[in-house]
N, C-alpha and C positions, 0 to 999 in steps of 0.2 A: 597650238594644234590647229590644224588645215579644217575648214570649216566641210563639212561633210556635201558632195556634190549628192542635189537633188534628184532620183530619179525621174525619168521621164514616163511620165502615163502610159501603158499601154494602149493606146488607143484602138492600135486591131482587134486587140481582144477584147475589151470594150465593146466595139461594131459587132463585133461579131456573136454575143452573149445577149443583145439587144432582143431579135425573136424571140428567145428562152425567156427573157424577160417579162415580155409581150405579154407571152402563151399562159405563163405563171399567174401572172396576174389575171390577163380576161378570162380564162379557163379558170384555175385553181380558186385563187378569188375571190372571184366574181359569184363564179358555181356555188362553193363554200357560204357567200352571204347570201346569195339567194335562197339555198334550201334552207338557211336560218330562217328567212323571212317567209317564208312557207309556211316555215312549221307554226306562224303565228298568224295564218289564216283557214279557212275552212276548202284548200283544195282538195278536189277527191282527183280526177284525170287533166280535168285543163285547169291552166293557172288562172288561180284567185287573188288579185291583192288587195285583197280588203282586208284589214289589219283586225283581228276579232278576238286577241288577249292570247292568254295561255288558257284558252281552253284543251287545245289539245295537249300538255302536258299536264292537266290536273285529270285528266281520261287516262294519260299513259301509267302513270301513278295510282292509278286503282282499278287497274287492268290485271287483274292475277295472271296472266301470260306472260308481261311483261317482268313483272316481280320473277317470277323463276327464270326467266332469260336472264335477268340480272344476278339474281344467286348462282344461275349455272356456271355465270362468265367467271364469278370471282373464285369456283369451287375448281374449274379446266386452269383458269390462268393459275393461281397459287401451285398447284400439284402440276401442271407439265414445264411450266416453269423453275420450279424448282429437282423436280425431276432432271429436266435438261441439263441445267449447269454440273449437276450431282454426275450424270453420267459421261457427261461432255467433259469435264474434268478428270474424271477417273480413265476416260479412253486416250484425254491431251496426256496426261500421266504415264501410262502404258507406250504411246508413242513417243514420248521424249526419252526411251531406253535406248535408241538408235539399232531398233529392230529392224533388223533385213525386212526386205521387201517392204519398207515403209510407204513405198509412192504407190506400191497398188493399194496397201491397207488403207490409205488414208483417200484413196475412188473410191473403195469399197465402203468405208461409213460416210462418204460424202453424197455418194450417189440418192441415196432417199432424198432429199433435199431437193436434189433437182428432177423428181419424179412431180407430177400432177397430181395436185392434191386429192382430186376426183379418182385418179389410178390408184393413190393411195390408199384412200378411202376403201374402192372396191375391192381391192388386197385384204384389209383386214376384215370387211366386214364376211370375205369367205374363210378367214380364220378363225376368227371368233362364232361360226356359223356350227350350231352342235349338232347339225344333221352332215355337215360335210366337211371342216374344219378341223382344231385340234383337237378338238370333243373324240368327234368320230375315229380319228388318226388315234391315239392314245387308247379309247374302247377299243380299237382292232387289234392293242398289242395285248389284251387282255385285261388291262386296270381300268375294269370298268368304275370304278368309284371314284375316278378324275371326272371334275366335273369345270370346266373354265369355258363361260359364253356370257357373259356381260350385258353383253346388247340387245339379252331378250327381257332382261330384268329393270324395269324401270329406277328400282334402288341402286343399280351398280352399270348405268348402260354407260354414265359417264365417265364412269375409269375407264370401259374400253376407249372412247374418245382419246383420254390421257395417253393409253400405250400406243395408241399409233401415233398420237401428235409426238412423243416422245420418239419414238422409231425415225419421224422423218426429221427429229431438229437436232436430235446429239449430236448429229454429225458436223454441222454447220460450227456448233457451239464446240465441240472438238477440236475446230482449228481455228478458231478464234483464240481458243486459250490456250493451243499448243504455240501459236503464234506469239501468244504473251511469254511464254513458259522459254521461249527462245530466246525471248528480248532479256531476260536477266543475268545477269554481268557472270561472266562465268569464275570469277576469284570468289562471290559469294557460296557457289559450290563448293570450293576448294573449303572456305573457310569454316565452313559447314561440317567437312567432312573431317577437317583436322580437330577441330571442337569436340568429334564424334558423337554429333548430333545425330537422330535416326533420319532416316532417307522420308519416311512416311513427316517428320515432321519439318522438316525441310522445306517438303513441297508445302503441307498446310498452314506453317503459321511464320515463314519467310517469303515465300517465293509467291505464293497466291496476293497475301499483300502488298507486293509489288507489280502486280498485273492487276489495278484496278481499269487501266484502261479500258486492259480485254475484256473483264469482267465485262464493264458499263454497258459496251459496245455488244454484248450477247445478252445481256437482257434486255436493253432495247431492242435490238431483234426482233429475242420473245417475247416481248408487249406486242411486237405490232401484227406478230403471227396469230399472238393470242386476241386481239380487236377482230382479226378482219377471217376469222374462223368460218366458214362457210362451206367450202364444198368439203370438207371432213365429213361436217353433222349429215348433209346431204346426203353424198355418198354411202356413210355407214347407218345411221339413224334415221334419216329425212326429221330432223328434230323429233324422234319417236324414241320410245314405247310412250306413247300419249304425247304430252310436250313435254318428256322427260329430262332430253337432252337440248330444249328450246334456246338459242343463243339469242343477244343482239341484231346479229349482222340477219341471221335467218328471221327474226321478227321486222328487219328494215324491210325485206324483202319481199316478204309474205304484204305485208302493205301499201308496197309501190305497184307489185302485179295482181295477187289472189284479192286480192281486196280491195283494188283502185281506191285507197285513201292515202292522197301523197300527205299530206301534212300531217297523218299523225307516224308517217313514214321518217316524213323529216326532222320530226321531234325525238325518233328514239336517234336517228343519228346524230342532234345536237346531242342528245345526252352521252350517245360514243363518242364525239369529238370534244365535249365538256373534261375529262382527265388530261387529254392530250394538250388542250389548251393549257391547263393550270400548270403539268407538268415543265412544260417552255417556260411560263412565265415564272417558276420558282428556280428553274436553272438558271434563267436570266439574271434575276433577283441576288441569287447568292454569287453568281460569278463578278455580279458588280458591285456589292460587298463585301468579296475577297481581295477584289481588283483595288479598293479603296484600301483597303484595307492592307494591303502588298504597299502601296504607296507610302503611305504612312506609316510605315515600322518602319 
């Protein structure tokens, strides 16, 4: 057998990917360690490099502000993310019946998505507004004992967070998984149907398991929608009723500007970029234990 001819390096593309490189590095980084190394001095507005411990992570950790940004994060992410897939799935579902007018319906749940989060935000917080929203709208058809307004209660302001962050992601994650929902071999259909399997189970416990791709690739999305949450809380809450709705990203923030203390600013973003980290290096970890592991069998 002809020994296989070597390709030739791209070298243009190479030259040319060089900037990007560049830019990755001394920006992303560089940036990245630096406000590491922040976070482990005492800057307030100009930089400090004097190296002075984790003091400010053992302040961030007994900052009850920060404790409910952190319980907030995990109580939004669990419920819009799983909300999303739930409804993103049920709409990829409905759209793979090759319903007419498919390509306006699927602008129409796409469009949130590419609305501003801040437009978004002020969208629902005059929804959920019970002096002029669907409070009012609903009182005016006469049932006045409908009562839905979220966002004045500090026990429930964070579901409305939920339904809008939900309003603007399904859509995305809709064609993510109608996208998957395409890629499966169309004889398994057949076969499905000949079997006379039901349709509902089809999709749930053949078809869904073969779009783990998709999957993957839309809840990573909604991880990184769910980290960098900001002008949502703003928008509809300004992290209120009290710090009800307090996040991460609105606690980094509130300390790089209202309270010129960068380093305990850059400490709560190490501890946002602390999951992200770990995450990589456990994909890493098992793709090169699977890879080993594909080798050897």
């Amino acid at each position: 057998m002809a020994e296989r001819k070597r390709k030739a390096l791209p070298i243009a593309a190479i030259i040319a990917t060089i900037p990007l490189m560049i830019e990755s590095v001394g920006v992303y980084i560089f940036g990245i360690g630096l406000s590491v190394y922040f976070s482990f001095t005492n800057t307030r507005v100009f930089p400090s490099y004097k190296f002075t411990g984790f003091g400010q992570y053992a302040r961030l950790w007994t900052a009850d502000i920060w404790w409910t940004a952190f319980k907030n994060i995990w109580v939004f992410g669990f419920l819009s993310i799983a909300a999303n897939l739930i409804f993103g799935f049920l709409l990829a579902v409905f759209m793979d019946q090759r319903i007419k007018q498919e390509d306006l319906l699927r602008t129409i749940f796409l469009y949130p998505f590419a609305m501003s989060l801040i437009v978004t935000g002020l969208v629902w917080q005059w929804v959920l507004d019970p002096n002029y929203g669907l409070d009012a709208t609903v009182h005016g058809w006469g049932w006045t004992s409908f009562h839905f307004s979220p966002l004045v209660d500090a026990r429930t302001a964070i579901y409305g967070l939920v339904v809008a962050g939900v309003w603007q992601g399904a859509g995305v994650t809709m064609a993510i998984l109608l996208a998957g929902l395409r890629g499966v071999d169309a004889e398994i259909w057949k076969a499905a149907r000949v079997d006379g399997i039901p349709m509902w189970r089809t999709y749930l416990f053949i078809a869904l398991p073969m779009m783990r791709g998709a999957v993957a690739t839309a809840v990573v999305l909604q991880c990184i929608n769910v980290l960098r949450v900001y002008d949502l809380i703003i928008a509809m809450t300004g992290a209120g009723p009290g710090n009800a709705t307090m996040m991460p990203a609105v606690y980094v923030l509130q300390m790089l500007t209202d309270r010129q203390n960068v380093a305990q600013g850059m400490a709560a973003a190490t501890m946002m970029l602390l999951p992200v980290l770990l995450t990589i290096i456990g994909v890493g970890v098992y793709r090169l234990f699977a890879g080993r592991k594909a080798v050897t069998a």
